[in-house]
N, C-alpha and C positions, 0 to 999 in steps of 0.2 A: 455429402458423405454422412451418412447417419452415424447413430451411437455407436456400430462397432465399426465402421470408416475408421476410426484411429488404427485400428491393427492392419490396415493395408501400406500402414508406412514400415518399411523395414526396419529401420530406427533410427530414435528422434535423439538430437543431439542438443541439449539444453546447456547453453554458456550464459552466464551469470554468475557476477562477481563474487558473489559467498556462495558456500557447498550448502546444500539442505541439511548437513551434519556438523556437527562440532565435537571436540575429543575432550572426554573430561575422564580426571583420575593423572595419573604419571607412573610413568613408564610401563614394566609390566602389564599394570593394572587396570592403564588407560582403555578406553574402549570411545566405541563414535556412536553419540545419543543425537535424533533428531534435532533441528534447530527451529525457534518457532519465528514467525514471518510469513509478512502477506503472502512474496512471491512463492516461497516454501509451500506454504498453505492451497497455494492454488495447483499448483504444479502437481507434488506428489500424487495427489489423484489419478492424475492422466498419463504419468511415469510410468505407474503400478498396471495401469492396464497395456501398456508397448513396452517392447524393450528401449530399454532408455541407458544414456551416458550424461551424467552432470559435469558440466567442466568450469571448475569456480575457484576461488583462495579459501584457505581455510581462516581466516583473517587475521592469522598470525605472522608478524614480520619475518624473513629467512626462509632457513630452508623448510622444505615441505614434502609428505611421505610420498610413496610412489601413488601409480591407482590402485583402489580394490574396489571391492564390492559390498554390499549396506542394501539390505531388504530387496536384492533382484536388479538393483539398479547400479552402472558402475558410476565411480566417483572418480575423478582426474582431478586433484588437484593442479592450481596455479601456482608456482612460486611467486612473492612479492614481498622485495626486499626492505630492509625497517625503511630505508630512504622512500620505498616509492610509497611506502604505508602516508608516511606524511604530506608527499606532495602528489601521488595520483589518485592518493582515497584522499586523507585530511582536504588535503590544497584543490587540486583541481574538482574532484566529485561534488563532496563536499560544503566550499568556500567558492565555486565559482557556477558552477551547474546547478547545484541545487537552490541556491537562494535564484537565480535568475530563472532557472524553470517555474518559482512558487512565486512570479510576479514581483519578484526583487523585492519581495518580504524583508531583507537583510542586503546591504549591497554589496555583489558580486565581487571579488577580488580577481585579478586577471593577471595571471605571472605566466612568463615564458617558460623560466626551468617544470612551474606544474605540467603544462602542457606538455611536453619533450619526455617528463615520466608517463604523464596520460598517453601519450603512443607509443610510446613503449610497451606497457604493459597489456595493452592493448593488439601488439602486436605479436607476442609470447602466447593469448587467451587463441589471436587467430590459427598460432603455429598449433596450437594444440588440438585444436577441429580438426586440420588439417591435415595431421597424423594420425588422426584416429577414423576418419571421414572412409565412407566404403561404396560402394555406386549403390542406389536406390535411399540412402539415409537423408534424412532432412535434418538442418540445422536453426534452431529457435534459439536467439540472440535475444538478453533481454536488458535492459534498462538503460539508463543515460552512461551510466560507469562505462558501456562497451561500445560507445558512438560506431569507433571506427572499423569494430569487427567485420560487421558484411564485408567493405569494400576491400579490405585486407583477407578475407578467406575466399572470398572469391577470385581473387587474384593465383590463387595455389590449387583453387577446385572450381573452375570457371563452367562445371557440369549441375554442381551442386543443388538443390533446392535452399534457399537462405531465407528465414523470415525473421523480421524484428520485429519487437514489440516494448514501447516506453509505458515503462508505468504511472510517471509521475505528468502534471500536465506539460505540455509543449506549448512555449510563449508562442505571443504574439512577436507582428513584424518590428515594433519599436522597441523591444526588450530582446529579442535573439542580436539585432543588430549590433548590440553594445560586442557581441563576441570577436576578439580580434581573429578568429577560426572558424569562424562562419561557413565558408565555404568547405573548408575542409571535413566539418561534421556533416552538412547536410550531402557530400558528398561519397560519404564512408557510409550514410545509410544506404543510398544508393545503389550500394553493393546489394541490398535486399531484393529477392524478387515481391516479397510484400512487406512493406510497413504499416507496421499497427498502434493505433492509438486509444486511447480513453474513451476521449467522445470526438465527435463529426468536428467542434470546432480547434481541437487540438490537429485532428488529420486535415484540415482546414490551413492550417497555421503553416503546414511543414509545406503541403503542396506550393502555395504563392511563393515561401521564400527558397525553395528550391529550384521555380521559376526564374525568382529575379536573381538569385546568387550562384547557380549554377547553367553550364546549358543544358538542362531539363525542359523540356516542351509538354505541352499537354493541359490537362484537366485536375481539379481537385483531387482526383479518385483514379486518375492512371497517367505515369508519367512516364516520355518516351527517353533513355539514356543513355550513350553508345552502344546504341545498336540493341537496349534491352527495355522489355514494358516493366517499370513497377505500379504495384496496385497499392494504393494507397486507402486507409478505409476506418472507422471508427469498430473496436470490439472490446464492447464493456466487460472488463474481468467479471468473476462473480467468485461464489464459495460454492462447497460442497455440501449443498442443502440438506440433503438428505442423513448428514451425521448430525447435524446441529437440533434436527428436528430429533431425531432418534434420542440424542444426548442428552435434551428437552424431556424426556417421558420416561428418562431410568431414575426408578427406586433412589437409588443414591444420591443422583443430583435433588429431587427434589427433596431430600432430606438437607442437602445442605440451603437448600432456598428457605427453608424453615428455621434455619440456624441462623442465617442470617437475617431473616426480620426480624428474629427474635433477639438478636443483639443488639440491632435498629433501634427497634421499636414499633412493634405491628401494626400499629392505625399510622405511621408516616408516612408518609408518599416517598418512595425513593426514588431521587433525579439520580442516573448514572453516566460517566461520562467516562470514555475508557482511550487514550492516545498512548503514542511515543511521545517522551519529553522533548516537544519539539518548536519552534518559535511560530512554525506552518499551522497550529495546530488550534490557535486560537483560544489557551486555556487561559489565561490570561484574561481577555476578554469575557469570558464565559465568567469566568470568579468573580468577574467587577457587574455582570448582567445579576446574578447571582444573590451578590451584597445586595443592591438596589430594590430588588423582588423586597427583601428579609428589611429592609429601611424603608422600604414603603407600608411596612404593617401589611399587607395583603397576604403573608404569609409569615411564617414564624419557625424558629426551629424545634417547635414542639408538634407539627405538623407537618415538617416537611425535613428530609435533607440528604445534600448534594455529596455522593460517593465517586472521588474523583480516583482516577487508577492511573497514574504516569510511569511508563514503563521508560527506565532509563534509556539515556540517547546520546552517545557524542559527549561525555562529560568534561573529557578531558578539554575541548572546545570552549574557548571564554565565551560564544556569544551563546552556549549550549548550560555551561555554568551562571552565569549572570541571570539566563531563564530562570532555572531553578531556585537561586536566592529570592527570587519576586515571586515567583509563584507561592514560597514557603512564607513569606512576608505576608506576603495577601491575605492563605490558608490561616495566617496567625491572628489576624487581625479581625478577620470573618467571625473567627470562633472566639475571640475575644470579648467580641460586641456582642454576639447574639445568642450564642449556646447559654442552655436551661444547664442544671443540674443531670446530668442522667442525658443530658439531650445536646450530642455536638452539632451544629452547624454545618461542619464540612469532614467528611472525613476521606482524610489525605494519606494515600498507599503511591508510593515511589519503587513501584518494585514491578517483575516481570508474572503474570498470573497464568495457567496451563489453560490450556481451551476447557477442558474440563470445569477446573473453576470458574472460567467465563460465562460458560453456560448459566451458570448456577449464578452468576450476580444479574448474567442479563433477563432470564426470570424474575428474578426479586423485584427488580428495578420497574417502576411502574411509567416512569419517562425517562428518555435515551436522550442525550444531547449531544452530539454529533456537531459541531461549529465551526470547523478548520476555515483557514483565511483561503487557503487553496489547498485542493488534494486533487490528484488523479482519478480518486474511484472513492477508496474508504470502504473498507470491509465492513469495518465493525456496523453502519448500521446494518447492513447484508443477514449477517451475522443474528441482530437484537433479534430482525424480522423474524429471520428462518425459524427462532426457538420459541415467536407466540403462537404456539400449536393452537393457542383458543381464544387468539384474536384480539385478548388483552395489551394493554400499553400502545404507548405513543411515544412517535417519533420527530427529534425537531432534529431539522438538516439545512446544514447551511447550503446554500444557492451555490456555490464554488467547490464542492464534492460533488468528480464526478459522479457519484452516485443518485444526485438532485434531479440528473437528466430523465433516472429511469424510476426514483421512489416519489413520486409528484404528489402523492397522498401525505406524504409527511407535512409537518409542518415545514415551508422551508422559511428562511429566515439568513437576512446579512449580518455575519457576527461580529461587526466592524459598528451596526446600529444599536446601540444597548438597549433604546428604552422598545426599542421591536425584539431584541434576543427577553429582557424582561415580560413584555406583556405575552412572548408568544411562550415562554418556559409558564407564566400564571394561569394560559388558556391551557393547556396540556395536562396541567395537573386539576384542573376547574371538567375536562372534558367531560361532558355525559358519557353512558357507555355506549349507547346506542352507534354515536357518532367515533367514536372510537374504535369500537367492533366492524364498522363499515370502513373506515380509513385501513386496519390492519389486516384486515381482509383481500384488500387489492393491492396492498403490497407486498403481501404471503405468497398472491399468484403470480405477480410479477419475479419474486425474489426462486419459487419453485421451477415457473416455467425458464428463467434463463442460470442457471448454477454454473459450477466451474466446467465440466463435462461438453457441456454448450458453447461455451465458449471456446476452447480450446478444438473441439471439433469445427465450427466458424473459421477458427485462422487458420486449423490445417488444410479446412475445405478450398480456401482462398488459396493456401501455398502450393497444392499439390494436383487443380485442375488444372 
């Protein structure tokens, strides 16, 4: 299916847990402003060009307004009530799915009552496809929040075309087993005619224990299951290249890249590192790689420093709260020791930035540090790439973003090694340009040639031959 392949689907039916919108203002006056987010980010693109239905929560506990419609696309909210706010998002998503998907970074909590609201509501996301569901529509299912969806809308639309796709990684066999629901989830994707993964070794992961935990028969990459094939398959997300480069080369933004070395300090090298405050996320480790650089004298913070951007996450979450007190401990202690006059060490932003401004810092920034313990994919370095229109800067990536499988010119690096995250953050900013202009070069082609568009046409191509 080529690039206008997407308009041969009549329409696409996108369920995911939050709306691409959020409501700000009260009452009257309220209105529904974009929301920002990888999934957001990737989707709207491919909305804009099919008729599309988002069916998600607005992430506010109770009741919740009917559908309408928001730039051509309709909106369906989910209702989800305060209780299941705390145990089907808090409790089960959360506290039990997501530290076990990111390699039990955090360990897993595994309560019955989370579970029991996780299909619930889960089950309310399917009744909603299912009302709205028309012959010829495809439905795109996405993340860990909606396990159960396929197997549950397929049950009510056993006609339907169904595709899942998890964003985050999918354990291995030693770490999915700990779940007392094992079979239950690997059987609710099942309901999928394709399941989609990160990379080959996450679709890797699902196929065996779908094998052993279910009776699924078959292959890595197609598995046979009452009576139906799924296909099983690695489809690296991507962005939408072509605004990032665009947004790279306007007037505007680069005025503010000027504003900001110049706040800097023009001759410093800026390392930028840009996450969710998240424990997945490796900042943490990055700050301690960081220090060590700046205490081993090979660099200083009169020549160099580290612009870290943590975009709030889950605060209300003690083990999300507790991050943030270390991470500002650390930030304090950094710039304590080493910041000049005129010249901070670290400069620490807690706050959420528009893409627009992103642009504009991942410009400035002359190396990208990118070091999650685990990610799925990781836009942002996607992202640094897409906006060095000329090939400038460098990028370090950790080896456990998806994204290490397909940017192999980056530096990659374990962020769990310090004195490998230090030496390889000292060669990045030491890089000649020659070898730097060559590195950002092949990852510009790789980041142009597969973008959001490519991708998304891949999984429909998959869902709908």
């Amino acid at each position: 299916m080529g690039r206008a392949g997407i308009h041969k689907i009549s329409r696409l039916l996108v369920l995911a847990n939050r709306l691409p919108v959020h409501r700000v203002g009260r009452e009257r006056d309220a209105r529904w402003v974009p929301s920002a987010g990888g999934l957001v980010t990737a989707l709207q693109p491919v909305l804009q060009r099919v008729r599309g239905c988002w069916i998600g929560w607005t992430g506010i506990g109770g009741d919740t307004p009917r559908a309408f419609r928001h730039d051509g696309v309709i909106i369906r909210p989910v209702a989800v009530s305060e209780q299941e706010v705390e145990d089907y998002y808090h409790g089960m998503a959360n506290q039990t799915l997501w530290p076990l998907y990111h390699d039990a970074t955090r360990t897993p909590e595994f309560r019955r009552d989370w579970w029991r609201s996780y299909l619930g509501v889960n089950q309310r996301f399917a009744r909603a496809a299912a009302n709205l569901a028309r012959r010829g529509d495809v439905a795109w299912v996405h993340d860990y929040h909606l396990q159960m969806v396929p197997r549950l809308l397929r049950r009510s639309q056993p006609n339907l075309k169904i595709g899942f796709f998890l964003h985050t990684p999918f354990p291995p066999e030693e770490l999915f087993e700990w779940l007392p629901w094992r079979s239950q989830i690997l059987t609710g994707l099942l309901g999928a005619d394709v399941v989609g993964f990160q990379t080959v070794g996450s679709a890797r992961n699902f196929s065996r224990l779908a094998r052993e935990y279910t009776s699924a028969e078959g292959t890595d990459q197609e598995l046979a299951f009452e009576g139906r094939t799924i296909y099983v398959n690695a489809f690296p997300i991507s962005i939408d290249t072509e605004w990032w480069e665009e947004r790279a080369q306007r007037p505007d933004t680069l005025r503010k890249v000027q504003e900001i070395r110049k706040r800097i300090g023009p001759k410093r090298k800026i390392l930028l590192a840009v996450d969710r405050l998240d424990y997945t996320k490796g900042i943490d480790f990055r700050l301690q790689a960081f220090e060590e650089l700046l205490m081993s004298k090979k660099a200083s913070s009169r020549d160099c420093v580290l612009v870290q951007i943590a975009a709030p996450s889950r605060e209300s979450e003690k083990d999300y709260s507790q991050l943030r007190a270390k991470i500002e401990r650390t930030v304090g202690r950094i710039n304590g020791q080493f910041s000049a006059p005129g010249r901070v060490a670290v400069h620490y932003f807690r706050k959420n930035l528009t893409r627009e401004d992103l642009a504009a810092y991942y410009l400035a920034a002359d190396v990208m540090l990118v070091t999650p313990l685990r990610d799925g994919m990781n836009l942002v370095a996607k992202e640094y790439v897409a906006t060095r229109t000329d090939n400038t800067g460098v990028l370090v990536l950790s080896q456990f973003a998806g994204a290490a499988r397909e940017l192999t010119r980056a530096l990659i690096v374990n962020p769990r090694d310090i004195d490998q995250m230090t030496k390889s953050i000292l060669q990045a900013m030491r890089m000649p340009y020659e070898e730097a202009a060559a590195r950002m070069s092949i990852l510009r082609m790789r980041v142009r040639r597969h973008d959001v568009y490519l991708w998304a046409e891949h999984f429909l191509q998959a869902l709908t031959s």
